[in-house]
C-alpha positions in Angstrom: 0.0 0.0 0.0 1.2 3.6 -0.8 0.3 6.4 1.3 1.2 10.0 0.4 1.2 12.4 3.3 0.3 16.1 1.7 0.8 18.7 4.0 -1.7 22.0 4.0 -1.2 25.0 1.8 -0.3 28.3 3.3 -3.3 29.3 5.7 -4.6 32.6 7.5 -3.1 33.7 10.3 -6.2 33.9 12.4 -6.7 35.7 15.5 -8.5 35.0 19.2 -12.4 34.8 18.5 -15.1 33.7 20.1 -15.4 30.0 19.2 -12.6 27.4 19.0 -13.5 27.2 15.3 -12.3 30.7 14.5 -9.3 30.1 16.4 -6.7 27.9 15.6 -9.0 26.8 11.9 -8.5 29.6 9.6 -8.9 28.9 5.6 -6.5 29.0 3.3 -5.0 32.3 2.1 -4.9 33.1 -1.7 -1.5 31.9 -1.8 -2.2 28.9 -0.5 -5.2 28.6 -3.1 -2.3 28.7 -5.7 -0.2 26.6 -4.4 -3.4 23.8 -3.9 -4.3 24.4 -7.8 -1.1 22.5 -9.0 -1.4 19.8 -6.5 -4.3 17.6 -8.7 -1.4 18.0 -11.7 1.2 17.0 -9.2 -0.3 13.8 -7.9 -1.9 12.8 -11.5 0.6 9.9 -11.7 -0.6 8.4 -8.7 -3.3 6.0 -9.1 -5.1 7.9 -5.8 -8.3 5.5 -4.6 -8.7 7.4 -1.1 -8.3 11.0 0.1 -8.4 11.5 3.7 -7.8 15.0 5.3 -7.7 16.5 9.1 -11.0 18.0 10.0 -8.9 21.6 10.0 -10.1 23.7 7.6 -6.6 24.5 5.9 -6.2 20.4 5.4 -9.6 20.2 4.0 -9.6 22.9 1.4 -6.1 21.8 0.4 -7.6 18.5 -0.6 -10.7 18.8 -2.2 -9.6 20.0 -5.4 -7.2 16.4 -5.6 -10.5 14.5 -4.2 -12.3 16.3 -7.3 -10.0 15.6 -10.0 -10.5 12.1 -9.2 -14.4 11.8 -8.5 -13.3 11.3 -4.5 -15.3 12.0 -1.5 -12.8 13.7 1.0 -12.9 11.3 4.3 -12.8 13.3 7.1 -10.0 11.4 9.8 -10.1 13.3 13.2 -7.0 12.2 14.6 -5.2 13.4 11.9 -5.7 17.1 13.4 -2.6 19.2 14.2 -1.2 19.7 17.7 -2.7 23.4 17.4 -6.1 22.2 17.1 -7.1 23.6 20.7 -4.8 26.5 21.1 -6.7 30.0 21.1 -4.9 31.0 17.7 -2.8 30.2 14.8 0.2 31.4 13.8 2.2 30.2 10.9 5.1 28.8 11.4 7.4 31.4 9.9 6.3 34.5 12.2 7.0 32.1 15.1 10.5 32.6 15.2 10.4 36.8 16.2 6.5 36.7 17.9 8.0 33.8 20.1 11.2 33.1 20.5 11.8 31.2 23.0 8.7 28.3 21.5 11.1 29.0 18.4 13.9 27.5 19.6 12.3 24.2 22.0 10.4 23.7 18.2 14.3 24.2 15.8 15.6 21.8 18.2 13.2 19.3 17.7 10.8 19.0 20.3 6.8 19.8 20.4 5.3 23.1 21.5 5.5 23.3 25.6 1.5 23.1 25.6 1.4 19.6 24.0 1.2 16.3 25.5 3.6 14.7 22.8 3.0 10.9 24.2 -0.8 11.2 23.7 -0.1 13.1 20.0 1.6 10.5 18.9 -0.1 7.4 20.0 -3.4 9.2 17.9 -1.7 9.9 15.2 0.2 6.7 15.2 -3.2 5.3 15.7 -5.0 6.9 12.1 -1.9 5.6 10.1 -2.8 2.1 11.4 -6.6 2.1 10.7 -5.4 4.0 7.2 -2.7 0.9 6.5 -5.3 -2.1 7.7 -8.1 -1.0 5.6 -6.0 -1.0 2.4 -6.1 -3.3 -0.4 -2.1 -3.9 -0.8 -2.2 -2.1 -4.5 -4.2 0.8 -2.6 -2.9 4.8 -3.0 -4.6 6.7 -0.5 -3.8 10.3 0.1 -3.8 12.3 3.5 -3.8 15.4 3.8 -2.4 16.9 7.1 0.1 19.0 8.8 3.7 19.3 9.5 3.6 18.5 13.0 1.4 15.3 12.2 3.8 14.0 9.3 7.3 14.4 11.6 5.7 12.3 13.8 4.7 9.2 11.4 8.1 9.9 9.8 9.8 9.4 13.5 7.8 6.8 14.4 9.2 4.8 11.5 12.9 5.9 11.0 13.4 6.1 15.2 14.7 9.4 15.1 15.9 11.3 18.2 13.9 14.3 17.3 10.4 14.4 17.1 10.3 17.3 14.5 13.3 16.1 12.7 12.1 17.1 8.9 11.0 20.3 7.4 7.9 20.2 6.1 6.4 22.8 3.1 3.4 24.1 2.4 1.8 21.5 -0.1 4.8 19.1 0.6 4.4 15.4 -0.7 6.4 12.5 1.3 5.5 9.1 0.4 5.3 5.9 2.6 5.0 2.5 1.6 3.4 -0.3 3.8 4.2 -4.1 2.6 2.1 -6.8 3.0 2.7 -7.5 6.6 2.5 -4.5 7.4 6.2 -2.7 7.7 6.6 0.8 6.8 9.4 2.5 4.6 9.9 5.9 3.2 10.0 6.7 0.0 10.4 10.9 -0.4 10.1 13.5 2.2 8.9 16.9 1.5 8.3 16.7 -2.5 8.1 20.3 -3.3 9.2 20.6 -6.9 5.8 21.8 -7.9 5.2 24.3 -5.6 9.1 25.3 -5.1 8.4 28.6 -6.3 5.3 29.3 -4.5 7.2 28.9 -0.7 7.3 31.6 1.4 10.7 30.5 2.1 11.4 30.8 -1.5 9.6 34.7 -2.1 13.5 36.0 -0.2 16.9 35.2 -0.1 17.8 31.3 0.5 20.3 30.4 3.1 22.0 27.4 3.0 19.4 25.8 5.2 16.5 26.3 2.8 19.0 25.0 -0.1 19.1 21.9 1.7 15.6 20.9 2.2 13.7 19.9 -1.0 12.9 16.6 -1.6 14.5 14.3 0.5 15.7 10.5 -0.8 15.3 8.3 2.7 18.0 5.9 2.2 17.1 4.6 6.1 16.1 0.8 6.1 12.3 0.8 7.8 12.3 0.9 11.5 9.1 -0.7 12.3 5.7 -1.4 11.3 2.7 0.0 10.1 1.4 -1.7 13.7 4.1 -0.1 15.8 3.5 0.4 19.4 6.6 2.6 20.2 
């Protein structure tokens, strides 16, 4: 079975309000609308039977168009939700570094934002890749669409790696997981971005030699356990 994680185009920052909903759920921005219309292109070589998305609103919108091109009902998988889901407001990731600073740096070294109970994040989001895996034919594509957060941690709990947030992952990013018969998960790609490349916010200034360095990643790691891993 083949599953591609697709991370959310570039949302709205959104502000307090006075329902969770217009909190930390904002809808996608009108860049993020341009990177989503390449993404049915993008993924036309996949053979795509299933498209599954977070309940957020950002994860939603980026898949419907991909669910459309194919005749797809989005599936609507709640434990595929961010780590934000709860907080009072969202802020992308790139204004984090000089609102917060100090969240900034726990986050670039790997580690979950202070207010999240990282052991319970991971065992439900460990938890939807399962169900996703088991109910698969083994010639099955199915698409997710999700968040950054969500796919470091199905990335770390196959490859075992120190950090939780170990990868970077764009806006409209593909990586691709393959699940064998029994069950065993390798990677395939992280972070595909060659058809939104241009479209990053990372991308619209001058590159550093950190951005140079994180396109599409070949995993080269041997797989580390299961699709039914209970680390």
């Amino acid at each position: 079975m083949q599953l591609l994680l697709v991370r959310h185009a570039l949302p709205l920052r959104s502000e307090p309000g006075p329902t969770k909903q217009e909190r930390a759920d904002p809808d996608l921005s009108d860049e993020g609308r341009v990177q989503v219309a390449r993404l049915p292109d993008a993924l036309a070589r996949f053979p795509i039977s299933r498209v599954v998305s977070s309940p957020q609103r950002r994860a939603i919108q980026t898949a419907e168009p991909v669910a459309a091109a194919r005749g797809l009902t989005v599936e609507i998988e709640d434990r595929f939700a961010e780590y934000d889901r709860d907080l009072p407001v969202y802020v992308p990731i790139e204004h984090i570094r000089d609102e917060n600073p100090q969240e900034w740096a726990r986050m670039a070294a790997g580690h979950l934002p202070s207010s999240v109970d990282e052991e319970a994040f991971r065992a439900r989001v460990r938890a939807a890749v399962d169900d996703v895996a088991a109910g698969a034919e083994h010639e099955d594509t199915v698409a997710v669409f999700s968040h950054g957060g969500v796919i470091n941690v199905v990335l770390h709990e196959i490859l075992g790696t120190k950090r939780v947030l170990s990868f970077p992952i764009d806006y409209a990013s593909v990586t691709r997981l393959l699940f064998s018969r029994s069950g065993q998960a390798s990677v395939v790609t992280v972070n595909g971005t060659e058809h939104v490349w241009d479209l990053l916010p990372r991308n619209q200034r001058d590159p550093t030699p950190d951005d140079d360095a994180a396109g599409t990643a070949e995993v080269g790691v041997p797989p580390a356990c299961g699709g039914k891993s209970g680390n």
